[in-house]
N, C-alpha and C positions, 0 to 999 in steps of 0.2 A: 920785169913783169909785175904790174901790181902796184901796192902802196905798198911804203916800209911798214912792218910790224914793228909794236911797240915793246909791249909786255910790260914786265915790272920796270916803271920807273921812278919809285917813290912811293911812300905811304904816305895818305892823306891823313888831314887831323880827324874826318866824319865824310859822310855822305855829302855827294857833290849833286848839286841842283840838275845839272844836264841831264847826268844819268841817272836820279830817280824818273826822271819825268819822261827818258826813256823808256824804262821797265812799265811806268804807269801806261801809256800808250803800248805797248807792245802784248800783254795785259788785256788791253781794251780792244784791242783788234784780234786776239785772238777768240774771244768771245767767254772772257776767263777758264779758255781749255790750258790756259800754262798760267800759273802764278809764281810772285814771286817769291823766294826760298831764300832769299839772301843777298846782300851786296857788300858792304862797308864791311869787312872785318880782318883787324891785322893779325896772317898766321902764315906758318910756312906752306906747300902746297901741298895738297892730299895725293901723294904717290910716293912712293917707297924709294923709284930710283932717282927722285928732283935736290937727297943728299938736301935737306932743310932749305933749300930753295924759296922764296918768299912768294907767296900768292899775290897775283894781279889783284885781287880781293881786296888788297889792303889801299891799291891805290883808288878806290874807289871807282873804278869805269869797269867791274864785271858784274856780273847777276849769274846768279843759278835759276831756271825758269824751272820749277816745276809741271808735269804732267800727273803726276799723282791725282785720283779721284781722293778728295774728300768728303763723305759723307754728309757729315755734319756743319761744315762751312757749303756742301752744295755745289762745289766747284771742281775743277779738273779735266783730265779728258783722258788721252790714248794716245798712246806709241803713230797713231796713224796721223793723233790732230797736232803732234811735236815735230812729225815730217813736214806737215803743211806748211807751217810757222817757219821750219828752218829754210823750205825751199822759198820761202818771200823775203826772208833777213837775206839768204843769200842774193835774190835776184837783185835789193834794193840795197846792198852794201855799201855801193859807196855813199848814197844818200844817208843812211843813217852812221856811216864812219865805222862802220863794224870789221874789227880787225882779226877775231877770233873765233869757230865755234866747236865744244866738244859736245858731242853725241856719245853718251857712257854706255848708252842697250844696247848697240849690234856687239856680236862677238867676231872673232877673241877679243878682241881689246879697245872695244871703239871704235871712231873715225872721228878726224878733225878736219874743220876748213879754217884756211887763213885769208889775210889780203895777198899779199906777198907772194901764194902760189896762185891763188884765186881758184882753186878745186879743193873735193876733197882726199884726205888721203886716211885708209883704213887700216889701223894699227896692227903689227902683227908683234908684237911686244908691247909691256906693262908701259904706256908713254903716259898717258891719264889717269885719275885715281878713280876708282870706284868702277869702272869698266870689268866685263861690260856686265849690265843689268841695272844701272843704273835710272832712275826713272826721272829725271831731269835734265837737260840741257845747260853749259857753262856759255854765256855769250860776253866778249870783251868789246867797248869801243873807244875809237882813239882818245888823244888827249885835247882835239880840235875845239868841240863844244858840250866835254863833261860840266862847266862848269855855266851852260849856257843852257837853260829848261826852256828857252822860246826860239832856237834851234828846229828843238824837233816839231815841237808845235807847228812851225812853217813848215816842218818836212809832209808832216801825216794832211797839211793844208792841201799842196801843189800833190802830193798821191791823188787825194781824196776828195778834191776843188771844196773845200771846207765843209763839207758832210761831216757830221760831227757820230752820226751811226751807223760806218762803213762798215759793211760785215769781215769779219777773216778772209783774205785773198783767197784762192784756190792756187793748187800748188802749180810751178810752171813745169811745163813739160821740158825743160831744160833751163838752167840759171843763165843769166842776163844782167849784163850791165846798162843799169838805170840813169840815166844823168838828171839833173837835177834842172826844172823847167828854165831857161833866163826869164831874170828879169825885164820888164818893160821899161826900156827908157824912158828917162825923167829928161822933160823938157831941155834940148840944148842952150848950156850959156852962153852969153855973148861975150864976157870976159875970157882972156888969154887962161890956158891951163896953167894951173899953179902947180904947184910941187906939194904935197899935203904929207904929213907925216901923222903917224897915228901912233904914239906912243903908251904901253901900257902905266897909268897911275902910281905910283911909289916907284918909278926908276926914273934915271937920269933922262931928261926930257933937252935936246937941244933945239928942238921944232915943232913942239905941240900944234897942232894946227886947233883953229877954233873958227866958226863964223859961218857965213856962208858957204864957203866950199863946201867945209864939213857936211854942212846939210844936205847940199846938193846931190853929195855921195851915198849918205844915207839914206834917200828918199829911194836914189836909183837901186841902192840892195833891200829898198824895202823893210827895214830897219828902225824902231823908235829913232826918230830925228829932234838931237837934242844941242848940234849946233857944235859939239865936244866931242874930244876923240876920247874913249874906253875902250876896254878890253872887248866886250864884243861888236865895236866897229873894227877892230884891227881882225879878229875872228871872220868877218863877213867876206873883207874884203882878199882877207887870205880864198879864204874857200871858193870865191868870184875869179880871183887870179889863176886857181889852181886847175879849174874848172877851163877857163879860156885858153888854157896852154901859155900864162905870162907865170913870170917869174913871182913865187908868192911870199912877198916880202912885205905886205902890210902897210908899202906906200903907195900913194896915185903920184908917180910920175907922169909923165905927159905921155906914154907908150898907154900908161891904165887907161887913163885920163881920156884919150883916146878911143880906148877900148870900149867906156863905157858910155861917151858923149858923141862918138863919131869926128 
């Protein structure tokens, strides 16, 4: 049921492109009622029983969203407009890759929502630090496109058919899984499907693909189309696979190929 959860899988050297530009947008859509409190920091986790457990924090794909009013910066909001916000992360989860989130105000002790159960569950022991009264929300997301800031860009696009000042959602009267629009086929080739390999840059490459195909494939995910396989063509067409119910292995064999040419 769900995606796997990730959690800690490494500390980052700083801040990863993807996920600031998450936070920025998340932010933006909320109408600055959550700001944000923090990301990038390597420490162990703020709870007594996690036994020096390493924060998600370090690896750069969590945020602390505040709700706190601030005065003098002008910004903030309520307990009511951190509900709203949570109940649109949760309906659009899989779209934004959102794998974790803790809620530190209700008592006793929080509530948390994951991928993996895809509800939430209300803490009846110390599981989160700073629960409850906490006046911030923790939100974690995968390691798909933290390092990908025109990702989300595309995401807040297909929500918001590129309104650039969508107001804050209203909340849903029950969460929902959101798919993410397909894309519009790119002209069918008239050349036999190749086998395209999309290998990440500094690793061992047996089949770099380059040329036309490439292009081909990138125009169909909508994608800067640069003819060359990187990391976020092998990222796209993961998430195009995953999305189709193919196996998401980062090649267009002739089953993708298929998939996405007819």
């Amino acid at each position: 049921m769900g995606r796997p959860y990730t959690g800690w899988d490494g500390d980052a050297r700083g801040k990863r492109a993807g996920t600031e530009k998450f936070v920025q947008l998340i932010c933006f859509l909320s109408g600055n009622k959550l700001w944000n409190n923090g990301t990038w920091t390597v420490r162990p986790m703020n709870n007594p029983n996690a036994k020096a457990r390493p924060s998600v924090h370090g690896t750069g794909r969590a945020v602390d969203l505040s709700w706190r009013f601030q005065r003098e910066r002008g910004r903030g909001g309520s307990y009511a407009d951190a509900q709203r916000m949570m109940d649109f992360l949760v309906q659009h989860a899989d779209l934004f890759r959102i794998e974790e989130i803790h809620d530190y105000y209700p008592g006793p002790f929080g509530r948390g929502w994951r991928c993996d159960r895809e509800s939430w569950k209300v803490y009846d022991r110390q599981t989160i630090g700073s629960a409850p009264g906490g006046d911030w929300i923790h939100v974690e997301i995968s390691p798909d496109f933290a390092d990908d800031p025109g990702y989300y860009d595309n995401v807040v696009k297909q929500l918001f058919s590129g309104t650039a000042s969508a107001p804050a959602p209203k909340p849903a009267p029950a969460p929902a899984k959101v798919e993410a629009p397909k894309p519009a086929p790119a002209p069918k080739p008239a050349e036999p499907a190749p086998v395209l390999r999309f290998d990440y840059p500094g690793k061992p490459v047996k089949a770099r693909s380059k040329g036309a195909g490439v292009e081909l494939v990138q125009a169909f995910l909508k994608i800067p189309v640069t003819g060359t396989a990187d990391r976020s063509t092998v990222q796209a067409i993961k998430a195009y696979q995953s999305m189709s119910g193919l196996k998401a292995d980062g090649i267009v064999g002739p089953v993708t190929w298929k998939s996405m040419f007819g």
